[in-house]
C-alpha positions as CSV (number, residue, x, y, z in Angstrom):
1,X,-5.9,9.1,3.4
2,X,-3.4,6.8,2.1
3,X,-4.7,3.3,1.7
4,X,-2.7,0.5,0.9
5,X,-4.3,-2.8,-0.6
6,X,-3.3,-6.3,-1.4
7,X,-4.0,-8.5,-4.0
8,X,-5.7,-5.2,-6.7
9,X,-5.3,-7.0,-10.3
10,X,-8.8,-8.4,-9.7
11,X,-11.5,-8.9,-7.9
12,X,-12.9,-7.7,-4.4
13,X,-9.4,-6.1,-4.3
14,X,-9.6,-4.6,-7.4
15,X,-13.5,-3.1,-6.8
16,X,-11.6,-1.8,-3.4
17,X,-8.7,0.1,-5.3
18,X,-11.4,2.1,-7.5
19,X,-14.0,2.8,-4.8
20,X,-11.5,4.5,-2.5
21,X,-9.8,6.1,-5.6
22,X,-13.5,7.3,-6.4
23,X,-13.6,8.0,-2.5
24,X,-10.5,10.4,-3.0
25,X,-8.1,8.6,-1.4
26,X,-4.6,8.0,-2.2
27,X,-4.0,3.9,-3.0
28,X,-1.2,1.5,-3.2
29,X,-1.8,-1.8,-4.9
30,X,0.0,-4.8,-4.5
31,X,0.0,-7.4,-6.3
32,X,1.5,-10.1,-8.3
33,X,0.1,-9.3,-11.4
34,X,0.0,-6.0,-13.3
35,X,-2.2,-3.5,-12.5
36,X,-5.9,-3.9,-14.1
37,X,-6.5,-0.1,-14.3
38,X,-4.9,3.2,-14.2
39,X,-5.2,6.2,-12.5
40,X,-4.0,9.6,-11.0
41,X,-4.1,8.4,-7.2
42,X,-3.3,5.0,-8.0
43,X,0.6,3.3,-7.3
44,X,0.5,-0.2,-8.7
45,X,3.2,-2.3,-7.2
46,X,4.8,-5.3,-8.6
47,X,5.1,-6.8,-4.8
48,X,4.6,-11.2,-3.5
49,X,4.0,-10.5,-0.5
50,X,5.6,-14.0,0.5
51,X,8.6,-11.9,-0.2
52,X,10.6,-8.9,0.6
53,X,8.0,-6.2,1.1
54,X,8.8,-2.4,0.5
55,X,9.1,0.7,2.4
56,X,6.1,2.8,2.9
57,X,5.5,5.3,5.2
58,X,2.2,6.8,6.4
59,X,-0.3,3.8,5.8
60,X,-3.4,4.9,7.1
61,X,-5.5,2.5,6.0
62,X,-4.6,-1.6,5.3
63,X,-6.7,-4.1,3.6
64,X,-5.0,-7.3,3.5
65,X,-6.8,-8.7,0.5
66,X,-4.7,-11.1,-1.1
67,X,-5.0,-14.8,-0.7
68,X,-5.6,-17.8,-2.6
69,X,-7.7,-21.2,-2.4
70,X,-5.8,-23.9,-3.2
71,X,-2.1,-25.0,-4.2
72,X,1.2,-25.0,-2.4
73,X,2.0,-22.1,-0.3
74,X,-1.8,-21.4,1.2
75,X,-0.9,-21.0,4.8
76,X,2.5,-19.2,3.5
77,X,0.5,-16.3,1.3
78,X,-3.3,-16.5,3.0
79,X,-2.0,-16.4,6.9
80,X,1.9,-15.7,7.3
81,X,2.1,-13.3,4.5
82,X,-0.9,-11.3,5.9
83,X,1.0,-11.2,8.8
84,X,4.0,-10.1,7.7
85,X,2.1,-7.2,5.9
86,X,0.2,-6.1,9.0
87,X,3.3,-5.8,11.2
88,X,5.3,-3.8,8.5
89,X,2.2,-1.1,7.9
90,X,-0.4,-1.2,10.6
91,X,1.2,-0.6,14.2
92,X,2.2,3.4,14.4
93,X,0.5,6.2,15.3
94,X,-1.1,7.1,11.9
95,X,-3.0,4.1,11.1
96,X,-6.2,4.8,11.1
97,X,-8.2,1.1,10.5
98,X,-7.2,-2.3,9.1
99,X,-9.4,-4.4,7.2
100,X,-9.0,-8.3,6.5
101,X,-10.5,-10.1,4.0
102,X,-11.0,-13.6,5.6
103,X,-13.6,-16.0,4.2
104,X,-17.1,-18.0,5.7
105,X,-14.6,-21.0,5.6
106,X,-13.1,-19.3,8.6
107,X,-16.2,-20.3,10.9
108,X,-18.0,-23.5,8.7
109,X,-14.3,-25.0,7.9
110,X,-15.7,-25.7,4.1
111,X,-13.6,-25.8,1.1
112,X,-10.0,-27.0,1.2
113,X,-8.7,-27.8,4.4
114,X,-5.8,-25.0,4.4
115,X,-7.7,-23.0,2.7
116,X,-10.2,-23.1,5.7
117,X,-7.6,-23.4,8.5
118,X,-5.7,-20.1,7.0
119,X,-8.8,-18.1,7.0
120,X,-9.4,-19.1,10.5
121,X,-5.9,-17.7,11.5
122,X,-6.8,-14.5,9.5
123,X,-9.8,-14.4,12.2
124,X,-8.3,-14.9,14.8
125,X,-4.8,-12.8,13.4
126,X,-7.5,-9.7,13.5
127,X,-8.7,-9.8,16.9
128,X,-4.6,-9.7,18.0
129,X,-4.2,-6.5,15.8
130,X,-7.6,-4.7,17.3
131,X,-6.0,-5.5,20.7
132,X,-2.6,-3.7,19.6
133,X,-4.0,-1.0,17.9
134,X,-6.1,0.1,19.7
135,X,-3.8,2.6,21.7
136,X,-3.7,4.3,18.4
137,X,-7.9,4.5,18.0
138,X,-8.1,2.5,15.0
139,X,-9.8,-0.3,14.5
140,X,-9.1,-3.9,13.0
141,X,-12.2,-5.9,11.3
142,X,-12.7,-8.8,8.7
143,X,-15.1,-10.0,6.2
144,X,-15.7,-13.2,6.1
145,X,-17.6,-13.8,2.5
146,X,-19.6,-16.3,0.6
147,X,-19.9,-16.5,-2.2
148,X,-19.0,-13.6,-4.5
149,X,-18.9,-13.2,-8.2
150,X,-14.9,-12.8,-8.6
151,X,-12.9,-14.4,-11.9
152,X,-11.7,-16.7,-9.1
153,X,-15.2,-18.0,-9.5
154,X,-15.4,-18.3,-13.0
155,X,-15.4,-22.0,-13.6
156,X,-18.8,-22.0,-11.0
157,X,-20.0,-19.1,-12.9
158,X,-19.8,-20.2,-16.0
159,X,-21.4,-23.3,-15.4
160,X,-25.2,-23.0,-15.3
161,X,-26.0,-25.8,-13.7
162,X,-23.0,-25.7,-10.6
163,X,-23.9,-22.1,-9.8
164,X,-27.7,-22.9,-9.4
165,X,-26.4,-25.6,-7.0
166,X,-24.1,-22.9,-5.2
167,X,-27.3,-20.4,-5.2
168,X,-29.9,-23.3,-3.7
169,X,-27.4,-23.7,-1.0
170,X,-27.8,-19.6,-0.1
171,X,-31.4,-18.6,1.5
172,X,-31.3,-15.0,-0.6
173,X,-30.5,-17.1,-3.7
174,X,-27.7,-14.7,-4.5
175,X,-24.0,-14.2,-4.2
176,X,-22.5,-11.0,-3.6
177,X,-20.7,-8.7,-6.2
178,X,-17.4,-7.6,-5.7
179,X,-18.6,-3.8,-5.3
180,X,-20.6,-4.7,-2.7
181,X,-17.7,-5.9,-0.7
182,X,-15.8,-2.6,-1.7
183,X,-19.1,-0.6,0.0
184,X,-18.7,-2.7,3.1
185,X,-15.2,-2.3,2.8
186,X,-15.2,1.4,3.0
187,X,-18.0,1.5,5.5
188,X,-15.6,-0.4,8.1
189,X,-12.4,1.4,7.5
190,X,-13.6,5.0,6.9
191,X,-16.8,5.6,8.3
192,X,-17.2,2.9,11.3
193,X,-15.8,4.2,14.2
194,X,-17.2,1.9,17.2
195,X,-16.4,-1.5,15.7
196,X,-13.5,-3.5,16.4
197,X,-12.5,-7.0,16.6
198,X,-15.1,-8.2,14.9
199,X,-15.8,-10.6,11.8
200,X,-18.9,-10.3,9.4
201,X,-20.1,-12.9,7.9
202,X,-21.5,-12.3,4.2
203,X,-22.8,-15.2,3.0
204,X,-26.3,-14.3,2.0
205,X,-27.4,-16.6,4.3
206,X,-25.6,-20.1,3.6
207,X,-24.6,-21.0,7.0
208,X,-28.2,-20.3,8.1
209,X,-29.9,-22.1,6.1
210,X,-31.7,-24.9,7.5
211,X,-35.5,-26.9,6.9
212,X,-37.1,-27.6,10.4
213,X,-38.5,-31.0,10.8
214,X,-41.0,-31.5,13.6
């Protein structure tokens, strides 16, 4: 299959790119930054997808994985650029799944406030593209994550002390690795069939954790 994905220099995107190259699949990255590996059935493209996006046919597979957490132009790359992605590759007869990578801010509203409010659109973005492609078969999903060990969480990681506190707050005392999220990834776009419309929250537990005081 041909897979495109967003956002590959690092990362969850990055684990993505190499598990459906190992997989083998054809990929397309995008990203802003160069490529952070090479090979045979990879295309690393130079793309902001803010910007002009390029012509690709046959996309039979989208993961809309680029985003970022705080700064100016959240809503513009994390909600309206996802979009603009989606209606370019997604809605033709050949696409076989779409995949968006939202966060657990999307339902708890945590972390910054466009951060959270453009991960909610991402949800809710997801459920409108499972309704329009669904003449096609395929099937639209998101992950909504926790915490994950990404370089965009190295100033928690390497902090002993603030990545206890993150852990404590989880009721598996874990985060999730980026190749984990690749697995999941695959699962839903190339082996789940059934499932669409629907956001999975992987969080280890955060947003269930409670203590029960009778």
């Amino acid at each position: 299959m041909k897979i495109l994905i967003t956002g590959t220099s690092r990362g969850i995107g990055l684990a993505c790119a190499k598990k459906y190259i190992e997989m083998g699949h054809e990929v397309i990255g995008f990203d802003v930054n160069e490529a952070g590996f090479s090979a045979p059935s990879y295309t690393h493209m130079t793309v902001d997808i803010t910007g002009e996006l390029p012509d690709i046919d046959g996309v039979e597979v989208l993961i809309n994985n680029a985003g970022i957490q705080e700064g100016p132009g959240v809503i513009d790359t994390n909600l309206t650029a996802t979009i603009s992605v989606t209606e370019k590759y997604a809605f033709h007869e050949g696409i076989h799944s779409v995949l968006f990578m939202a966060s657990s801010s999307a339902s708890n509203g945590a972390e910054f406030p466009e951060y959270a409010a453009s991960k909610g659109g991402v949800v809710t973005y997801m459920k409108n593209t499972a309704l329009r492609i669904s003449k096609y078969g395929a099937t639209s999903n998101s992950i909504s994550a926790g915490g994950v060990y990404t370089p965009l969480n190295a100033h928690i990681m390497d902090d002993p002390n603030l990545m206890e506190q993150c852990l404590d707050e989880t009721l598996l005392h874990r985060w999730a690795s980026a190749d984990e999220i690749a697995d999941l990834s695959y699962f839903l776009t190339n082996v789940n069939k059934s499932m669409t419309g629907q956001d999975l929250l992987i969080d280890n537990g955060e947003q269930l954790k409670s203590n029960f005081i009778w």
